[in-house]
C-alpha positions as CSV (number, residue, x, y, z in Angstrom):
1,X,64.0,-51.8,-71.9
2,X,64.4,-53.7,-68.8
3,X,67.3,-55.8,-68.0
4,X,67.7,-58.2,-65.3
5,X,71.7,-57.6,-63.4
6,X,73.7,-59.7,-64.8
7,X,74.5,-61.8,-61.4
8,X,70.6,-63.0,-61.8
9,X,71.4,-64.5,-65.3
10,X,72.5,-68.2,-64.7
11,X,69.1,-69.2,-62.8
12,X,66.6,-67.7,-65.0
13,X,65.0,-68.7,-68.5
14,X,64.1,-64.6,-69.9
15,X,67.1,-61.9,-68.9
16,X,64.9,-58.9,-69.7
17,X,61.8,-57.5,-71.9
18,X,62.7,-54.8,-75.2
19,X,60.0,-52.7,-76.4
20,X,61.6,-51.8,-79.7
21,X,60.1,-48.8,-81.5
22,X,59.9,-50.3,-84.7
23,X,60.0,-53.4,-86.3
24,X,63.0,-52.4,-88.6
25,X,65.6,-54.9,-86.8
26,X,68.9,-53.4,-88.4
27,X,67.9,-49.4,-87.3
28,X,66.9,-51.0,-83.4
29,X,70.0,-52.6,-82.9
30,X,72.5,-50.1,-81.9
31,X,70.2,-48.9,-79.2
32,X,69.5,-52.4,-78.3
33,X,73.0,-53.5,-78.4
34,X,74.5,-50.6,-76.4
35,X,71.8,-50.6,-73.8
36,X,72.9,-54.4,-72.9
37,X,76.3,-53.8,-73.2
38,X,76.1,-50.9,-70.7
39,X,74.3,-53.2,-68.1
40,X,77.1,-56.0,-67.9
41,X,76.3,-58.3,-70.2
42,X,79.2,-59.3,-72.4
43,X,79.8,-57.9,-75.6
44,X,77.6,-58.6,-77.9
45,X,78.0,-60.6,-81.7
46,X,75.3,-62.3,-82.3
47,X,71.6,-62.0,-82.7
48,X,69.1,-64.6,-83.1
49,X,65.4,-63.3,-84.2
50,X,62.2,-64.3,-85.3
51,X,61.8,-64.1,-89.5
52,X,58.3,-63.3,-89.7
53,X,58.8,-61.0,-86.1
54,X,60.2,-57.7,-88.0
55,X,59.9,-56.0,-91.7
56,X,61.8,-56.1,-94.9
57,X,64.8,-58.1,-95.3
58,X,67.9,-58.4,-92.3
59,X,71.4,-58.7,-93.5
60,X,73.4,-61.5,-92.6
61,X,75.9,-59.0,-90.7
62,X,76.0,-55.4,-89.3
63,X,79.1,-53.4,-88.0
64,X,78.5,-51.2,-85.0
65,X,81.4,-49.0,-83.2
66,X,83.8,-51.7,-85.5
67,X,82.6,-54.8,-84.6
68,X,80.9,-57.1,-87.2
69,X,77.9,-58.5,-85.4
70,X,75.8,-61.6,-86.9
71,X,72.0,-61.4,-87.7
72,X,70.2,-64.5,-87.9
73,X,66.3,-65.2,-88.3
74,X,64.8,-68.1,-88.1
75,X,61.4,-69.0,-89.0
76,X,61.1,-71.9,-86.1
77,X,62.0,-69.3,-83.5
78,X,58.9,-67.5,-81.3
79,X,58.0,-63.4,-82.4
80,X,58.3,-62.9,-79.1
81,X,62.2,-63.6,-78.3
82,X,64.9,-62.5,-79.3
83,X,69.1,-64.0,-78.2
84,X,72.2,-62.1,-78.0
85,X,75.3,-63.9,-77.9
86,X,78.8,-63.0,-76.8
87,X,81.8,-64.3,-79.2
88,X,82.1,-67.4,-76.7
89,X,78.8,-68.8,-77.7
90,X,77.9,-69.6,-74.0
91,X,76.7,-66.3,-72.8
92,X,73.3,-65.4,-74.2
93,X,70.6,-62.7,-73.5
94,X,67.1,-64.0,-73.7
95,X,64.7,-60.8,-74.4
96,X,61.0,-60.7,-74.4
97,X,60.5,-58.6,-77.5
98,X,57.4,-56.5,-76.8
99,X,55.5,-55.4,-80.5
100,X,56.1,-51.6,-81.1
101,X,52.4,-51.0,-80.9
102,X,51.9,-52.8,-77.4
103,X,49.6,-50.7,-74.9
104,X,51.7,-49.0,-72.4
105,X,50.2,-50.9,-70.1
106,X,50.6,-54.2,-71.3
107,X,54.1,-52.8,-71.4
108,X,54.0,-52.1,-67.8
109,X,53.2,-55.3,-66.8
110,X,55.6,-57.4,-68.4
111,X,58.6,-54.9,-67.7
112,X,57.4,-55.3,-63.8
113,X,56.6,-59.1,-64.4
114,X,60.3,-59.7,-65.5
115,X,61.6,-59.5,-62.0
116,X,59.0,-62.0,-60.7
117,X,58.9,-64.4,-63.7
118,X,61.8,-66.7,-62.8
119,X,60.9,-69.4,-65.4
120,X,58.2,-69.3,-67.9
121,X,58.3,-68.4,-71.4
122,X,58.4,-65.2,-73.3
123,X,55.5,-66.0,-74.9
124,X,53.7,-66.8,-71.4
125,X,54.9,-63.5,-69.8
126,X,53.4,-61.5,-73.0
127,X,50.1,-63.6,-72.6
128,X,50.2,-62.7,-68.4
129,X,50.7,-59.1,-69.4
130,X,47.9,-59.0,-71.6
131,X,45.4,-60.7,-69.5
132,X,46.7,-59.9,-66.0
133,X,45.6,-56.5,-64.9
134,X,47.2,-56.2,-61.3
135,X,50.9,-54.8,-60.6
136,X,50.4,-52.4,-63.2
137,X,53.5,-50.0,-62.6
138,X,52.0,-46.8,-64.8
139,X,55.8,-45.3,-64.4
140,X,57.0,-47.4,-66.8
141,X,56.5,-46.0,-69.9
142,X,59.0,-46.0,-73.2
143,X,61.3,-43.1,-73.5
C-alpha cells in the first residue's frame, strides 16, 4: 500500500493506492485498516466499496481491536475505489484499489503515480498505469 501524509489530504482527489491480496473484503480489512490508521489518518469506521469489486457476501458490520466498523457496497460505486471514513463523516480516505492479480508492474506504476496524480480519477490512474510504461519503480513490489 501506498499512502499519501496526511498533511497532503485536503488538496487531492485519490489519498493512496491498496493492492489487496485477495478479493475477500472482510479478511483484507484489518491489514487495511491498521495500515491507515498507523499513517495518520483518523480512525477508521466506515467503509464504502464497490459490490461487484470483491467475492461472496460483506456483512453490514465488522469489529476490529473493539470497534464496530460499517461495511457498505454499492453497486453505483467504481471497482476501482474504495472510502474510509472517520466517525465525523468528514474525513475520508480515497484508495485506488489495485485487483489482486495486477502485474507488479502495473503496480509499480500507479503506487509511484500516486504522488504525481494530484487530481484525476482512480479509474484514470489504473488506466495510466496500464498503458504508461515509463517511471516504472521495479522496488515496489507487494510484501
Amino acid at each position: 500500500m501506498t499512502l499519501l501524509p496526511v498533511a497532503h489530504q485536503v488538496d487531492r482527489r485519490l489519498d493512496g493506492v491498496w493492492w489487496p491480496s485477495s478479493l475477500d473484503l472482510v479478511a483484507e480489512v484489518p491489514p487495511l485498516v491498521a495500515a491507515v490508521e498507523a499513517a495518520g489518518y483518523p480512525r477508521v469506521r466506515r467503509i464504502s466499496f464497490a459490490l461487484s469489486g470483491w467475492d461472496a457476501s460483506v456483512p453490514r458490520r465488522i469489529t476490529l481491536r473493539g470497534s464496530v466498523i460499517r461495511l457498505g457496497g454499492f453497486n453505483s460505486q467504481d471497482e476501482a475505489e474504495l472510502m474510509l471514513v472517520d466517525s465525523s463523516g468528514w474525513q475520508r480516505v480515497l484508495l485506488l484499489v489495485l485487483p489482486p492479480e495486477t502485474a507488479h508492474e502495473v503496480a509499480a506504476r500507479a503506487m509511484a503515480g500516486i504522488t504525481s496524480s494530484d487530481h484525476v480519477s482512480a479509474r484514470e490512474l489504473l488506466e495510466r498505469a496500464r498503458t504508461d510504461g515509463a517511471n516504472l519503480d521495479d522496488g515496489s513490489r507487494r510484501s
